[in-house]
Legacy VTK file of the C-alpha trace (Angstrom):
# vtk DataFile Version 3.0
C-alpha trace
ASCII
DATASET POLYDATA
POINTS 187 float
104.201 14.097 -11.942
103.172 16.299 -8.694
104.063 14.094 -5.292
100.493 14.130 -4.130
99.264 12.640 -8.062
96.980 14.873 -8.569
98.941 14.702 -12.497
98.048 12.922 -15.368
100.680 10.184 -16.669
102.025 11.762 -20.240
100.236 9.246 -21.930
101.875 10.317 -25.409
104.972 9.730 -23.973
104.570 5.635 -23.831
103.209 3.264 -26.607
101.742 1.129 -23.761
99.957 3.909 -22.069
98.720 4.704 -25.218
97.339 0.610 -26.105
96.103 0.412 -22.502
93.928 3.702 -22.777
92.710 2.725 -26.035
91.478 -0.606 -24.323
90.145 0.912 -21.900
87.962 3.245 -23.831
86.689 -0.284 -25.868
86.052 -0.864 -22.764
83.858 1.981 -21.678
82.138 1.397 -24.674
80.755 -1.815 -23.256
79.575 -0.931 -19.761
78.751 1.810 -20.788
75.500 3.213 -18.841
76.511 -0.163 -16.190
76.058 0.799 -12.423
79.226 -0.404 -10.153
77.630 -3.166 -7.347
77.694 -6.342 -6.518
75.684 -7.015 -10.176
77.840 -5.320 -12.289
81.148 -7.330 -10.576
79.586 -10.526 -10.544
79.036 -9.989 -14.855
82.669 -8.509 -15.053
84.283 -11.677 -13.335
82.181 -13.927 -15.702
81.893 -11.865 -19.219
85.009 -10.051 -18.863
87.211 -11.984 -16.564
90.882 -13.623 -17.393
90.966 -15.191 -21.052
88.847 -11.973 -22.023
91.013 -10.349 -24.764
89.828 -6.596 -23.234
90.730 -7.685 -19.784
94.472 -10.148 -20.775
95.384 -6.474 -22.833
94.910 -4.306 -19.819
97.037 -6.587 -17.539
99.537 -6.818 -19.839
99.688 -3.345 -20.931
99.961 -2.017 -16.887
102.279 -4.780 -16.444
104.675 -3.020 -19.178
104.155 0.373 -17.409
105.013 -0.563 -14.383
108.280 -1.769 -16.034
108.453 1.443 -17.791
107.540 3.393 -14.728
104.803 5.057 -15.661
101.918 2.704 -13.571
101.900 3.407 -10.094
104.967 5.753 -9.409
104.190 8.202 -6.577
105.081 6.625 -3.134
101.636 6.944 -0.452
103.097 4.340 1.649
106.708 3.752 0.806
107.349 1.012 -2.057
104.793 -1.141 -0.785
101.900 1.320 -1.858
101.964 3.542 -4.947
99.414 5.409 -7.591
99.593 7.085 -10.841
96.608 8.750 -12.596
96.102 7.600 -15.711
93.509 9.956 -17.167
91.303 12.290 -15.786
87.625 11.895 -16.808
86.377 13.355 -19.728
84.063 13.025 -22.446
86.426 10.591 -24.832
86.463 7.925 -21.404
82.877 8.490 -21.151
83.803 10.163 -18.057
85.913 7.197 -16.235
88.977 8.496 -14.571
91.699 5.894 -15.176
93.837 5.348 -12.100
96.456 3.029 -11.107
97.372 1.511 -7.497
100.396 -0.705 -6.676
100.108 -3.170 -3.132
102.510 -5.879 -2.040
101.979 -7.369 1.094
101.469 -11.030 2.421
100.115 -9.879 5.226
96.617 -8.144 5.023
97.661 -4.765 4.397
95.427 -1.824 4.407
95.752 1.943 2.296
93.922 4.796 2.823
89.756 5.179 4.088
87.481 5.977 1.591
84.678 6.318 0.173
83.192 5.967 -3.960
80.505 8.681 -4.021
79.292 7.285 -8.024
80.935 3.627 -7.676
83.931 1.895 -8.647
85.489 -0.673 -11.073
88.545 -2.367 -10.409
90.136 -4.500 -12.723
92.866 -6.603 -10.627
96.320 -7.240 -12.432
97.875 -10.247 -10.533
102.017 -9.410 -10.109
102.363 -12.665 -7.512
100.140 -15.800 -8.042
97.905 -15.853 -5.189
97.608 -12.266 -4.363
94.086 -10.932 -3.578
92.736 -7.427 -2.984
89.466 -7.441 -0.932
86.152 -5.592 -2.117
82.748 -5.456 -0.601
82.207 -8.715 -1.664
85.244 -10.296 -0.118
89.053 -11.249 -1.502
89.468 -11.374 -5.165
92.260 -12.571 -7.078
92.423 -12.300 -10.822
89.347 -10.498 -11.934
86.968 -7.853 -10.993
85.760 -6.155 -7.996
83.218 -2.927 -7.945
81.972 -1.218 -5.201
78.274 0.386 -4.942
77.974 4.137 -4.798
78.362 5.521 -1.602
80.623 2.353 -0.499
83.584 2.944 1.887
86.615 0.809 3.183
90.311 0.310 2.838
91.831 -0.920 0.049
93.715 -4.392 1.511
96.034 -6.574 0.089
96.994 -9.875 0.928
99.527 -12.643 -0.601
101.582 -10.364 -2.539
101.822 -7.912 -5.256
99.124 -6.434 -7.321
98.098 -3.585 -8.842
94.347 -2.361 -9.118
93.052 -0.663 -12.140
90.501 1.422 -11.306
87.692 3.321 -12.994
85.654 6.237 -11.135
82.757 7.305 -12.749
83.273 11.215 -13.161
86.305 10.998 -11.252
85.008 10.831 -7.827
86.654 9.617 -4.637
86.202 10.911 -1.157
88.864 10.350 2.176
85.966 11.647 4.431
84.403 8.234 4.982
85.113 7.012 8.646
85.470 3.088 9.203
82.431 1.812 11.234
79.965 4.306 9.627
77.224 2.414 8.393
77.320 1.199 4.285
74.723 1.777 1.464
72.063 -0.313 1.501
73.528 -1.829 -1.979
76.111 -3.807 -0.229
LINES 1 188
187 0 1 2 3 4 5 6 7 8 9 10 11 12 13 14 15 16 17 18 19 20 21 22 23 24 25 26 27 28 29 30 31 32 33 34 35 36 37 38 39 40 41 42 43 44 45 46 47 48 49 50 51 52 53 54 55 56 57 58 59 60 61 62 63 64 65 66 67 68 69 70 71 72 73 74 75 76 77 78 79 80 81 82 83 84 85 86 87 88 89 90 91 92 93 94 95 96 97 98 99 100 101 102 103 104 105 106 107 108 109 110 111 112 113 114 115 116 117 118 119 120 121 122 123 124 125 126 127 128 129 130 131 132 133 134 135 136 137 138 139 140 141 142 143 144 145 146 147 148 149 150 151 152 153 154 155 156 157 158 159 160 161 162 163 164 165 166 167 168 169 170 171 172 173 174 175 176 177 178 179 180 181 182 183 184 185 186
């Protein structure tokens, strides 16, 4: 994998890759046609939240890879704060990219500006009881979050170690967004 991540994982290379991608796409399959928002987070927590068999297979499965080493392996902010591309959008992910971020931090703890052009899905796989990572909606712990097109912020962490799966819709993500410019009216 390239230091800046801009590789794929070699899914082929790990059975658990290879489960969690497959879940994912299942997935897909179901939102398929959703728009990321404060709507489409608010059904994820309740249809598709913890005790879900879609959503208890994806935690376990990037729980595994990021014993394997696979999840989350190139360094943006030392140890602390790490990502690994899953998969790239194409037509079999219905054009989700899969992607992978790793935060640890009791103290709020903030990544990199930016900005979710088409939207954004993150599924958040608890590591420490009590962790949270904050969307537009506020802290989350176990569960969803999934920002509106055209949304902006950091991604924070607070209360310890998580990692966020996330799902772009056609890939995109921008680092042009400046904090304090104005949000979507979807927010």
């Amino acid at each position: 994998m390239d230091p800046a991540g801009n590789t794929e994982v070699d899914v082929a290379a790990y059975p658990t890759a290879q489960k969690l991608v497959a879940t994912c796409k299942q997935f897909f399959s179901e939102i398929d046609n959703l728009t990321p928002g404060k709507a489409l987070e608010e059904r994820l927590n309740k249809e598709y939240g913890p005790g879900n068999p879609l959503y208890d297979t994806m935690c376990a499965c990037v729980r595994t890879g990021l014993k394997e080493g696979w999840v989350a392996n190139v360094e943006l902010d030392g140890a602390m704060y790490r990502r690994s591309k899953i998969l790239l959008p194409s037509a079999e992910t219905r054009y989700f990219s899969i992607t992978t971020v790793y935060m640890n931090s009791q103290d709020e703890y903030s990544g990199q500006y930016h900005v979710h052009p088409y939207g954004e899905i993150n599924c958040v796989v608890l590591l420490d009881e009590g962790a949270e990572l904050k969307g537009m909606q506020g802290w989350q712990g176990a569960g969803w979050t999934s920002p509106g097109a055209g949304t902006h912020h950091y991604p924070q962490v607070r209360r310890g170690a998580l990692v966020a799966l996330f799902f772009l819709p056609a890939g995109r993500i921008g680092y042009n967004a400046k904090p304090g410019q104005p949000q979507p009216l979807c927010v």
